[in-house]
TORLOLO-22356 format. One record per residue (C-alpha): residue in one letter; x, y, z negated. Coordinates in steps of 0.1 Angstrom, whole numbers, padded with zeros to 4 digits, always signed. Layout:
BEGIN
aXYZ
...
END
This chain:
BEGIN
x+1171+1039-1052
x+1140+1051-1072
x+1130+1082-1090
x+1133+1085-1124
x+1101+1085-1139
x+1090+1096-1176
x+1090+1063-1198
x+1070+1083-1226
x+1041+1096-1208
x+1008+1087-1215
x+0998+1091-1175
x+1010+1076-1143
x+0991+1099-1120
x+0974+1134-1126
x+0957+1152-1101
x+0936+1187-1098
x+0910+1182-1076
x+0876+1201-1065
x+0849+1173-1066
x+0821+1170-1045
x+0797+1146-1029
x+0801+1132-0990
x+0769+1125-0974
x+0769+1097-0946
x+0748+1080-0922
x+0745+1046-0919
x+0755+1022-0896
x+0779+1045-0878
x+0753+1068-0865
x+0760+1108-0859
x+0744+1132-0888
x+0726+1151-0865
x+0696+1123-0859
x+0699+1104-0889
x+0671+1102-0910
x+0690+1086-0938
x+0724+1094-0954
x+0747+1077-0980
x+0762+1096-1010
x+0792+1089-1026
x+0812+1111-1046
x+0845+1121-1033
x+0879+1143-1028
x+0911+1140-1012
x+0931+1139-1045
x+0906+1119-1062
x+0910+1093-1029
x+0950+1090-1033
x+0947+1092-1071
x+0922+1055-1067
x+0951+1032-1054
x+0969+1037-1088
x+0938+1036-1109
x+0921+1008-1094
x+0955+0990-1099
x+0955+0994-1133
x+0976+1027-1139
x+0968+1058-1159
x+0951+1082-1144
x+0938+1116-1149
x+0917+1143-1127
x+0919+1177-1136
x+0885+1197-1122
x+0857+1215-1132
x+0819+1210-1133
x+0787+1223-1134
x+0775+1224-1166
x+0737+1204-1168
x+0739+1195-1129
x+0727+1158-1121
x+0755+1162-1094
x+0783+1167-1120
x+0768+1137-1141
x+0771+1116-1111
x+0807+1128-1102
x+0814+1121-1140
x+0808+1086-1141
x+0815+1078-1105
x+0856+1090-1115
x+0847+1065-1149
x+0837+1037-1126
x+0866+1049-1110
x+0887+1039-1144
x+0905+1076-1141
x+0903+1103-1170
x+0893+1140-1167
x+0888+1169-1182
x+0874+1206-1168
x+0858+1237-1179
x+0818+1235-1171
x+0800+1267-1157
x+0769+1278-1156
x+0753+1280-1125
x+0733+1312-1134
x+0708+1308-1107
x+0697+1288-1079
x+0722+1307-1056
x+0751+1301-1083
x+0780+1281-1083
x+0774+1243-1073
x+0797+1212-1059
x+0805+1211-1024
x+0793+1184-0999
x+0809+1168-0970
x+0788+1158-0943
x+0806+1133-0922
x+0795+1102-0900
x+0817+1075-0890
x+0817+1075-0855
x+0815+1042-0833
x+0832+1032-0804
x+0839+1061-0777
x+0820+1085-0802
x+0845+1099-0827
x+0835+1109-0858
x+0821+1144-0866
x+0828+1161-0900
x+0817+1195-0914
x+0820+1214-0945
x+0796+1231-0968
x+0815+1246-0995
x+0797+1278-1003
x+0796+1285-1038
x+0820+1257-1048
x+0824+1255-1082
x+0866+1241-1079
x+0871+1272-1061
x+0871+1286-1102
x+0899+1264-1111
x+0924+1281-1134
x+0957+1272-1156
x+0936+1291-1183
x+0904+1264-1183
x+0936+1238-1194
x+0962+1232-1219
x+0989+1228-1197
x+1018+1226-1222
x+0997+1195-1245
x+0992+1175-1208
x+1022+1182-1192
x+1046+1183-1225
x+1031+1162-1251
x+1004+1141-1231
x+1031+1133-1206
x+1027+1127-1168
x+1051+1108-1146
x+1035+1125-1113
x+1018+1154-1102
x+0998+1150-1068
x+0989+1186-1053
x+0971+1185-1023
x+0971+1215-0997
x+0935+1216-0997
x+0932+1224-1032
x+0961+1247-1031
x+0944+1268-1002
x+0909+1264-1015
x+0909+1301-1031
x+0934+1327-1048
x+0927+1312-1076
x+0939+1275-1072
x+0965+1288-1053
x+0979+1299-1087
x+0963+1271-1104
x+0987+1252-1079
x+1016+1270-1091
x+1012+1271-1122
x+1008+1230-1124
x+1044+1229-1102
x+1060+1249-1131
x+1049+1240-1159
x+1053+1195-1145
x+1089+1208-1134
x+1095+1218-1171
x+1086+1190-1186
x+1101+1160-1164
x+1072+1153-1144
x+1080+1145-1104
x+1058+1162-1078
x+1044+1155-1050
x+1032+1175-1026
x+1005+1162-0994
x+1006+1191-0972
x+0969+1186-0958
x+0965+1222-0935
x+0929+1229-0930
x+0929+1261-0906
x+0895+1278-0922
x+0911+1278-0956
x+0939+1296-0942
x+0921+1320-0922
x+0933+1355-0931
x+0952+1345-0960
x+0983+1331-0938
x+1011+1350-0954
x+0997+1345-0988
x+0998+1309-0986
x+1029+1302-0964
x+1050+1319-1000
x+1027+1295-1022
x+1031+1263-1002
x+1067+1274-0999
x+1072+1273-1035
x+1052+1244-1041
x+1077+1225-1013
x+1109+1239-1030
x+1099+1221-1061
x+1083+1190-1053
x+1101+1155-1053
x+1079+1141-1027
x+1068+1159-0993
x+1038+1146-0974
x+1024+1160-0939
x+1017+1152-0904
x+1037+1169-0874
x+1012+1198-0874
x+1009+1199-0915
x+1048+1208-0914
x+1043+1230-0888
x+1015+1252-0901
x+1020+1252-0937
x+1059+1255-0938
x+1070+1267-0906
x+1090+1236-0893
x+1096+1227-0859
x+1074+1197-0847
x+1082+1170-0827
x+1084+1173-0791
x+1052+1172-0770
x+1048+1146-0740
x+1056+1115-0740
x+1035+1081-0736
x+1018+1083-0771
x+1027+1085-0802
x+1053+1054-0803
x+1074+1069-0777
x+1076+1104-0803
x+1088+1086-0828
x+1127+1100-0829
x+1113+1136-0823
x+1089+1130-0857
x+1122+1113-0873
x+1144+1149-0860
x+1113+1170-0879
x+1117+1151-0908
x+1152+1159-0910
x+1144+1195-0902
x+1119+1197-0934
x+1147+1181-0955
x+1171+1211-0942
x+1146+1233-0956
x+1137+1220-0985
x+1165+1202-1000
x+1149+1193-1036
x+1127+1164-1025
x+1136+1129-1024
x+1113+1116-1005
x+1095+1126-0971
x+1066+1110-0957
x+1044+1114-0922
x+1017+1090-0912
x+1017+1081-0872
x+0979+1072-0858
x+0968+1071-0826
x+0930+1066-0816
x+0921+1039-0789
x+0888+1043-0800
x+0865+1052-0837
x+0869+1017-0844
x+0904+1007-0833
x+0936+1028-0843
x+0970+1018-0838
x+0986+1027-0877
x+1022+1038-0883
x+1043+1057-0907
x+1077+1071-0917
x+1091+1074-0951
x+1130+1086-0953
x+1144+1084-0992
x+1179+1099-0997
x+1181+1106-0962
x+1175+1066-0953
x+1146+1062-0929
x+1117+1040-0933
x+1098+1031-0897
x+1066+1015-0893
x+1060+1012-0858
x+1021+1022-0853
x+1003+0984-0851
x+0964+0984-0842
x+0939+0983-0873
x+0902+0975-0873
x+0886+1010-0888
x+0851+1006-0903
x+0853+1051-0911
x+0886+1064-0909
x+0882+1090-0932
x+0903+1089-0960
x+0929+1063-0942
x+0959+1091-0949
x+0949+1094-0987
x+0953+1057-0990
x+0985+1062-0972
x+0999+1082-0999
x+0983+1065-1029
x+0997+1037-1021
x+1031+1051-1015
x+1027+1066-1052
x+1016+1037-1066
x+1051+1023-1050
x+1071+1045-1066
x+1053+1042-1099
x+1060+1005-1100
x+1098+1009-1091
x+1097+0992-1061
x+1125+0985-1042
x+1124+1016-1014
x+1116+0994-0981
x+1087+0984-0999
x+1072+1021-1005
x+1059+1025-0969
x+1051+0993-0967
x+1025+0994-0993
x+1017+1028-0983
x+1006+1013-0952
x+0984+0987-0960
x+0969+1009-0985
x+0959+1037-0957
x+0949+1005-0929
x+0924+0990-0965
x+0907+1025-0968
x+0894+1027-0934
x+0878+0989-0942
x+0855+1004-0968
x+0823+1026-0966
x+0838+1044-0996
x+0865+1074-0983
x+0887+1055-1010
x+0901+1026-1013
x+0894+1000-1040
x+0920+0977-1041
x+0912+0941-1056
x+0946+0934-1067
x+0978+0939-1053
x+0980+0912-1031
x+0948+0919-1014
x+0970+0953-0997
x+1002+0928-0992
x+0979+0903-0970
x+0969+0933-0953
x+1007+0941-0949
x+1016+0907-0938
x+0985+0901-0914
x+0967+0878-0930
x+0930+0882-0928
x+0922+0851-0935
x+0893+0838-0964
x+0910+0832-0997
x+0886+0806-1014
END
């Protein structure tokens, strides 16, 4: 089986994303008493949308900038070293309290100390995202896209990506364009806004060709049943997460594929990596095997980027999660909160356990 993707458009992979910048210390140690930090531009969509592009696909970013900010320059040609396209409206700031790009402020953790990761988002400039700052019907209809990747963080950042959100499901289900949907529940963006977004990321779900969450994800943000607590880790839940999956297909029908990553943390530095992908009701099990983490953030982004990039290629099914696997277990090798894939068969050794030097 494989989904039938649009032969005639001019992108693989679109994605409308809030850019900001993460800011890390080195060598593992916590932001509070570093004296040095890292930047790198970054975002989840961005992150999932890197497998395909740095695989040779098409690839576009929908966002918006700040117009005249060395940030937004930076952001700019980071997603052109990145080899996606993009487009966005630019605003003003206004002032020195106007609108900016958030930051991420995130350390890797070592060892027994997890990582720690907080948000400073005031004034984000995505948070302005609307269907009117783009020409949805020349993208989506002329343009061409074979798929859509929302993300929930986007769709919960404000009222008005919400809508943005929704307004990108319709007008990609118009024209051909398949969907996919990575539920990504962040509490604080929900916070007083619960019924509101339970009907958008209902919609969204009803429409999409691909559904993407962790146990709690489904939970939260559409109200399914997650698997059963207890039990001696996550390997021993396995049929309980394959029983939610079938409960999200109950409830949302349209969707051909369903995806959950499975991690469990022996410590910042060693994870044992899993993940279940059912196609046409046919379920996909990878067992969760240890991985080396150098910073684990972004691990579940690689997850689904390269289960899209899967699917793009036309891939026989098995081999979906399997790439999708290796994909997530490369991101957590790099200092990046992407992953930037050599070639293909640079994520297959990783599939197939070879970490030996090629020469």
């Amino acid at each position: 089986m494989s989904l039938s993707l649009r032969s005639d458009a001019a992108y693989a992979l679109l994605t409308p994303t809030s850019m900001g910048l993460r800011l890390t210390p080195p060598d593992g140690q916590p932001w509070h008493c570093a004296d040095t930090l890292k930047v790198q531009v970054t975002s989840a969509e961005s992150n999932v949308a890197s497998v395909s592009s740095f695989l040779g696909l098409p690839v576009k970013v929908l966002t918006a900038f700040v117009k005249g900010s060395p940030v937004s320059r930076m952001i700019k040609d980071n997603l052109a070293q990145r080899h996606m396209a993009y487009e966005g409206p630019e605003f003003d700031q206004d002032s020195p309290w106007g609108v900016r790009h958030q930051m991420n402020l995130a350390d890797s953790g070592v060892g027994n100390r997890g990582p720690r990761v907080a948000n400073d988002r005031a004034g984000e400039v995505g948070r302005l995202l609307a269907a009117e700052h783009f020409d949805l019907e020349r993208i989506f209809g002329q343009e061409g896209v074979q798929i859509v990747h929302l993300s929930g963080l986007i769709a919960a950042l404000s009222p008005e990506t919400s809508k943005f959100c929704l307004d990108i499901a319709r007008a990609a289900k118009r024209h051909g364009t398949r969907i996919a949907f990575d539920l990504n529940h962040r509490a604080s963006f929900w916070k007083g806004r619960e019924a509101e977004l339970a009907e958008v990321f209902a919609e969204i779900a009803s429409v999409s060709d691909i559904l993407v969450g962790n146990e709690e994800d489904f939970q939260l943000c559409l109200g399914v049943q997650g698997p059963e607590a207890g039990g001696e880790g996550i390997a021993a839940k396995i049929d309980s997460f394959k029983e939610m999956i079938e409960r999200v297909r109950k409830q949302f029908p349209n969707a051909s594929v369903y995806a959950t990553t499975l991690r469990e943390v022996e410590n910042a530095n060693c994870h044992h990596w899993g993940g279940i992908v059912a196609v046409d009701g046919a379920v996909q099990v990878v067992e969760p095997r240890p991985i080396g983490v150098l910073d684990r953030i972004g691990g579940g982004d690689g997850f689904v980027g390269g289960l899209l990039y899967a699917i793009l290629k036309g891939w026989p099914v098995e081999q979906w999660i399997q790439f999708g696997w290796a994909s997530g277990a490369l991101a957590t090798t790099m200092l990046t909160d992407y992953a930037q894939p050599a070639d293909e068969d640079q994520i297959w050794s990783i599939w197939k356990g070879n970490a030996r030097v090629q020469r």
